[in-house]
N, C-alpha and C positions, 0 to 999 in steps of 0.2 A: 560465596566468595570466589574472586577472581584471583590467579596468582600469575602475572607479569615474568615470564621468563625467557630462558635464551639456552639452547641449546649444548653441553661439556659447559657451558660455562660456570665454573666452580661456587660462586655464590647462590646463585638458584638452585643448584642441586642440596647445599645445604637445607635449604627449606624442604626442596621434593625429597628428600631421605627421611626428613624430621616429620613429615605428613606422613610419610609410610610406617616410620614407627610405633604413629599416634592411630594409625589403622582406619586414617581420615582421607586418604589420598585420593580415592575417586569422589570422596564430597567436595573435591575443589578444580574448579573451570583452570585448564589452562592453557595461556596465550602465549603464544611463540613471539618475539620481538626480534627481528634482526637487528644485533648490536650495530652494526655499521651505518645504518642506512633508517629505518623503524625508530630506535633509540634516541636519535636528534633532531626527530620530528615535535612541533610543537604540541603536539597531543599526546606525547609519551614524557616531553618534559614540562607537562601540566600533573602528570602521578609522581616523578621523579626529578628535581629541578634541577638534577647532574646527567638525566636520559641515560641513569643505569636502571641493572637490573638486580636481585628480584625487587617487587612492586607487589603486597599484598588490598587488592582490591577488597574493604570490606561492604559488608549489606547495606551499611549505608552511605553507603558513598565514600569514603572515604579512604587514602591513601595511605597503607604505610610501609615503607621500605627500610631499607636495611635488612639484610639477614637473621644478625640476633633478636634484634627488634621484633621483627616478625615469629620468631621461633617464642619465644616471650609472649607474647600475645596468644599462640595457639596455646602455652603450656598452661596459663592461664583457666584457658578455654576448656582446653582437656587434659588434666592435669594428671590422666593414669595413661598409658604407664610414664611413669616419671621421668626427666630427661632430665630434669636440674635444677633436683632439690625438695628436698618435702619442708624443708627447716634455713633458717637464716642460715646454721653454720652451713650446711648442706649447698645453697644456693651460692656464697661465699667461695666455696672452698673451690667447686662444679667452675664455676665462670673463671676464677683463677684460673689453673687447667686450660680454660676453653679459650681463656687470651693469649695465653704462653705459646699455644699450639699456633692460633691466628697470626701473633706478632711476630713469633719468629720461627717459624714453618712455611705458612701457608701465603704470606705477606712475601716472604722470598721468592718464595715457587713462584707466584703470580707474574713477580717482578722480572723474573727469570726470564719464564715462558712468554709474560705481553712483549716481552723486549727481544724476543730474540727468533720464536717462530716465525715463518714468511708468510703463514696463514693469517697472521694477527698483525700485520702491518699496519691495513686500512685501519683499527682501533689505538693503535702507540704511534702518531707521527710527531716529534721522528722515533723511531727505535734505537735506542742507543748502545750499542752492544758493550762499552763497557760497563756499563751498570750490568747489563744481563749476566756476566761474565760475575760478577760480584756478589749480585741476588745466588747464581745458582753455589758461589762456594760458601755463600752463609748457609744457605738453605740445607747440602750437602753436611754441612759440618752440625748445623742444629738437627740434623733429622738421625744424627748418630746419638746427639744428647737422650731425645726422646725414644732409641732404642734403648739405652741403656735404663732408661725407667722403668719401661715396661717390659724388663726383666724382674721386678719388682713387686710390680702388679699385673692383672690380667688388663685391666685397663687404666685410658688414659688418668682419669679421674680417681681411680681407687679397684671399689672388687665390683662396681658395678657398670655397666652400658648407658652411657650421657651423650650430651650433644657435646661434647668436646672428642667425643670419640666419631662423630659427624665430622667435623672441622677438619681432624686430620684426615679421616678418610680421603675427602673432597681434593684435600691438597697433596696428598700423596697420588690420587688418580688421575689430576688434571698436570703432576710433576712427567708423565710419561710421555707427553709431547714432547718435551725435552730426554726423552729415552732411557730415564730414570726410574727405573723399578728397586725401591727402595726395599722391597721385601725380597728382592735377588740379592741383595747387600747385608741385607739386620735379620738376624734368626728373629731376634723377638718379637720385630716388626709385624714378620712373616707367620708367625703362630698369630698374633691378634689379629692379622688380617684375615686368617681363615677361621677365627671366630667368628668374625662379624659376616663373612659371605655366607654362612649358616643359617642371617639372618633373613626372615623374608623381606626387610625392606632391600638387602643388598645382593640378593638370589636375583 
């Protein structure tokens, strides 16, 4: 397998974290795609028909993107150790969690940082800083919520390490562009995060 990626950029890390936990990561090719320029080539929007990333190349040719998607398909594949779910309620409950964090975390952060870095111009034209301005005071305000949970729990999902605990990572790391170290801010943050650096995918 081939996996289509791009460099901090927060959706493909999800997957390279997700390979790492699955203890698959050097069984899979990976190709660097410059978002800018690579990405809106008609050969990268023959894998991906938006010329995003990640892009999981499988054995037989075939294309699948999206991040969950892809995370889904490895868990599939390699179903120990578990990321999300042995059971309907389980898989249920795991992706709840894993959207909450997406839609209103990781979806701001994005929105924040593509709109507002000067790095990331050439990819948001135009950038528009009031939305940036908007994204980052949701983002700020929802990423207090999910401190407050996991005061509650050890993780995002419950008492155990899922791909929802993937998602925020991703969007809390790629939030420091914007100069936001969320776990200099939320005690609880800040303890789960030094669980997870514990771990070898995050070492």
């Amino acid at each position: 397998m081939k996996l289509y990626t791009a460099k901090i950029a927060p959706n493909p890390l999800r997957v390279e974290y997700f390979l790492k936990e699955k203890g698959i990561f050097d069984e899979v090719e990976l190709v660097q795609v410059e978002l800018a320029t690579e990405a809106k080539e008609p050969s990268h929007q023959k894998r991906h028909i938006f010329g995003r990333v990640p892009v999981l190349e499988l054995d037989d040719g075939q294309m699948l993107s999206e991040s969950r998607a892809i995370c889904t398909y490895l868990e599939e594949l390699y179903p120990e150790p578990n990321l999300m779910g042995k059971n309907g309620v389980e898989r249920a409950f795991i992706e709840m969690h894993d959207r909450q964090v997406e839609l209103h975390v990781f979806f701001p952060i994005a929105n924040w940082i593509r709109h507002s870095h000067p790095g990331l111009a050439t990819l948001e034209i135009p950038q528009c800083p009031d939305w940036a301005a908007s994204s980052e005071a949701t983002a700020r305000k929802n990423t207090a919520i999910i401190d407050v949970e996991l005061g509650k729990k050890p993780y995002v999902a419950g008492d155990n390490f899922t791909i929802a605990d993937i998602t925020l990572y991703c969007a809390l790391n790629f939030a420091r562009l914007g100069r936001f170290k969320a776990w200099e801010v939320h005690a609880n943050i800040a303890i789960w995060r030094e669980k997870n650096l514990e771990r070898p995918a995050f070492s």
